[in-house]
N, C-alpha and C positions, 0 to 999 in steps of 0.2 A: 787181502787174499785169505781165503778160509784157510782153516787149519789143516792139517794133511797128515794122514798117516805113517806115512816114513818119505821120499823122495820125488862181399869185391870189380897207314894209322890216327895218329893223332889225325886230329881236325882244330880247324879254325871256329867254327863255331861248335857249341858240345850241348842238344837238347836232351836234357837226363827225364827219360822214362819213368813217371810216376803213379804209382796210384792213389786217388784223391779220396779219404774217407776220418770219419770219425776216429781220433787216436785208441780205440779199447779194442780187446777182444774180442771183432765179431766181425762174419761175413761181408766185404763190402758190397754194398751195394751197386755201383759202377766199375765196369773194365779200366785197368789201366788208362791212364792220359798223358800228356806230354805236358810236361812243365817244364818249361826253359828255365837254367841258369844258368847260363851264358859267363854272367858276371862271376860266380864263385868260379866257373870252371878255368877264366882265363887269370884266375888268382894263381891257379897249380902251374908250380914249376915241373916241368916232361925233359928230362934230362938222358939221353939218348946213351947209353952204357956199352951196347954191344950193338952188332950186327940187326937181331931182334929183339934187341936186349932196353929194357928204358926202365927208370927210376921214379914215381914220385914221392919226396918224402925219403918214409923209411921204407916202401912199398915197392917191389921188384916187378916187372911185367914181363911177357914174352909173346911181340906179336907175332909170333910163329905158331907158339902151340899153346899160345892163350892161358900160359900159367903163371898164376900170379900169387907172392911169398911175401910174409913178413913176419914182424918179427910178434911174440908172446909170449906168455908167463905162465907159468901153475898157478894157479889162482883156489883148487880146493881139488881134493883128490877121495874124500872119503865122503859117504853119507849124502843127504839130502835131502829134497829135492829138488835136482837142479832143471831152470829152464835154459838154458843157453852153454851152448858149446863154447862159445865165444864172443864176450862183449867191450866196449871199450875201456882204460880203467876207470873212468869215472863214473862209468854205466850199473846194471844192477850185478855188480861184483857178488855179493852174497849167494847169488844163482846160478852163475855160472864158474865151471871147469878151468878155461883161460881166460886171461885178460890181453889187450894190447894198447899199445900208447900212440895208434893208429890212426888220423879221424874216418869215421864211417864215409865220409864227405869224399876221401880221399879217396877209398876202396869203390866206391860206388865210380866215379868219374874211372878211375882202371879197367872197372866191369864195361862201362857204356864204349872205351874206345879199344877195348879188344871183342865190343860189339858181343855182349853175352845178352840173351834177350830176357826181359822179365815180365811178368805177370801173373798172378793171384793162381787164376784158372778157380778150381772147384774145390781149393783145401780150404778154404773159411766156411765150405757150404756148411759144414757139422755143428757151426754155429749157428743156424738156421733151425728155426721150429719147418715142417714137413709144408706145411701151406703156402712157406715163403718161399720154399724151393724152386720152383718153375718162376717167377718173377723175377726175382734175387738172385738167383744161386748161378756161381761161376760153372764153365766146360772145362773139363778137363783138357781138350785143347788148347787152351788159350792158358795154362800153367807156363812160368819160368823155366829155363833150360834148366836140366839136369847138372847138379854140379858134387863134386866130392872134395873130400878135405884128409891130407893128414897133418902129423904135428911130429916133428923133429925135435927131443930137448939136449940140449948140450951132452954131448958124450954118448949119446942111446941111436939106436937104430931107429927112422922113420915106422911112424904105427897112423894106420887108418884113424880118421876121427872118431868112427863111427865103435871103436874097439873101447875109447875112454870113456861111454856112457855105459851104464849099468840100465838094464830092464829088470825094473821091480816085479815083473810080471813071472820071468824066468827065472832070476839071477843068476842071469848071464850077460855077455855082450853085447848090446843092442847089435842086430845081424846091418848089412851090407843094405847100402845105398839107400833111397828117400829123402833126397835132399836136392828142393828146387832155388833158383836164384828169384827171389817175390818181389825185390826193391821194397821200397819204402813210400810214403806220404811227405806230401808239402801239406803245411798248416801255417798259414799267416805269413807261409816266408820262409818259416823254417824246415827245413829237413830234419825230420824228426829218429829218423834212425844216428842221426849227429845229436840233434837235441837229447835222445833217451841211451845213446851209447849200444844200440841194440844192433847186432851183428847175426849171427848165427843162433839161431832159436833151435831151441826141442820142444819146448810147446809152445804152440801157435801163437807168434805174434806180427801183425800187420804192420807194426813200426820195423823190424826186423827188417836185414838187405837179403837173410837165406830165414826159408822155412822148410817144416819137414813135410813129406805127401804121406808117410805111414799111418800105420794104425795107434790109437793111441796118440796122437799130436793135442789133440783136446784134452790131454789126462793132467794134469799138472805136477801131478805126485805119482806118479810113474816111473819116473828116470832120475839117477842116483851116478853119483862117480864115481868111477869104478875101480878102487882101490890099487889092485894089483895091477894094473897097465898105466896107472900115474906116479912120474919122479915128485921128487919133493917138493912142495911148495916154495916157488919163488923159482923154481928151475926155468932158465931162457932157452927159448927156441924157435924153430921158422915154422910156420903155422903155412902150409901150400892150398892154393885155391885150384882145384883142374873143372875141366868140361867131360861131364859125362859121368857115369856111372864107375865105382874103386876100381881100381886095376890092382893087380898083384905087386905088391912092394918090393923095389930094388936095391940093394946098397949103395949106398954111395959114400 
């Protein structure tokens, strides 16, 4: 990486929505495709908790209002630059904000049976020289649902995700919403946002299960942690997946 200047009902069978490309950073070239794993999905124990309430793992769901929780870490609170909100902890720890002890594998199969839809759509187009545009290049249509995130740490009031990244641009809080659900790639087999522990990106990455649609996704050393809206490193807490764009934060 060059150098840089400072900074997620049930069903019997489970076909997980993927898109098929080159592991690196760059537009793919084909729409979304179906690649069945059938086999990994009926590994997952679905343990039924409540009403609309269901378990996998250490992963909470709700097939009512499609929100889904688990658990996380402080992982880095100052400085940068980070790409990822949120990765797994074997994943690229050094870049990202949180960790979790979650598999991607696990998140993604919650996403497919509360039925969240995914696809690229047109955010890798920027990776794209201008002539490859019209051949290559995704619709904005055909993007990932809309999805938001906050993060709960032990003892603190729920805070928007989008409040814990710093914009090197402002420095201030990276502002509200910009975040689609992209899924990931199968490569040889493997699901690769399991293989690379990639979850929640700030800059663009195709292995990633969320990417961002804003400005600035292609920047790498743009976004930093944000000091003052992060507990201490190693603080536990519930990391919430919703549908749609932030809402106003409630107590709970």
């Amino acid at each position: 990486m060059s150098p840089r200047p400072g900074w997620l009902l049930l069903c019997a069978a489970l076909p997980l929505l993927l898109p098929a490309q080159e592991p690196e950073r760059k537009a793919p070239t084909r729409p979304p495709e179906e690649a069945p794993m059938a086999e990994e999905a009926e590994k997952a124990k679905v343990e039924r908790i409540g009403e609309h309430r269901y378990r996998l793992g250490e992963i909470e769901f709700d097939a009512k209002t499609r929100e889904i929780r688990l658990p996380a870490t402080v992982n880095m609170r100052e400085g940068g630059p980070v790409e990822y909100l949120l990765v797994h902890e074997k994943g690229k720890v050094h870049e990202s904000i949180l960790t979790t002890a979650v598999p991607p594998l696990h998140l993604q199969i919650a996403m497919k049976l509360l039925r969240y839809r995914a696809g690229y759509g047109d955010v890798f187009n920027r990776f794209l020289p201008p002539e490859a545009l019209e051949k290559e290049g995704g619709k904005e249509a055909d993007r990932g649902e809309t999805v938001s995130f906050t993060f709960q740490a032990e003892g603190r009031a729920k805070q928007p995700g989008y409040e814990l990244v710093m914009d090197g641009e402002s420095a201030e809080a990276m502002t509200p919403g910009g975040w689609i659900y992209t899924g990931s790639t199968v490569e040889d087999g493997r699901f690769m946002a399991e293989a690379e522990g990639s979850i929640v990106a700030i800059y663009l990455d195709p292995l990633a299960l969320f990417n961002m649609t804003r400005d600035g996704a292609d920047i790498d050393e743009r976004w930093g942690a944000r000091h003052r809206a992060i507990p201490e490193i190693g603080t536990k807490g519930i990391f919430t997946i919703r549908a749609g764009e932030p809402r106003a934060i409630q107590a709970e």
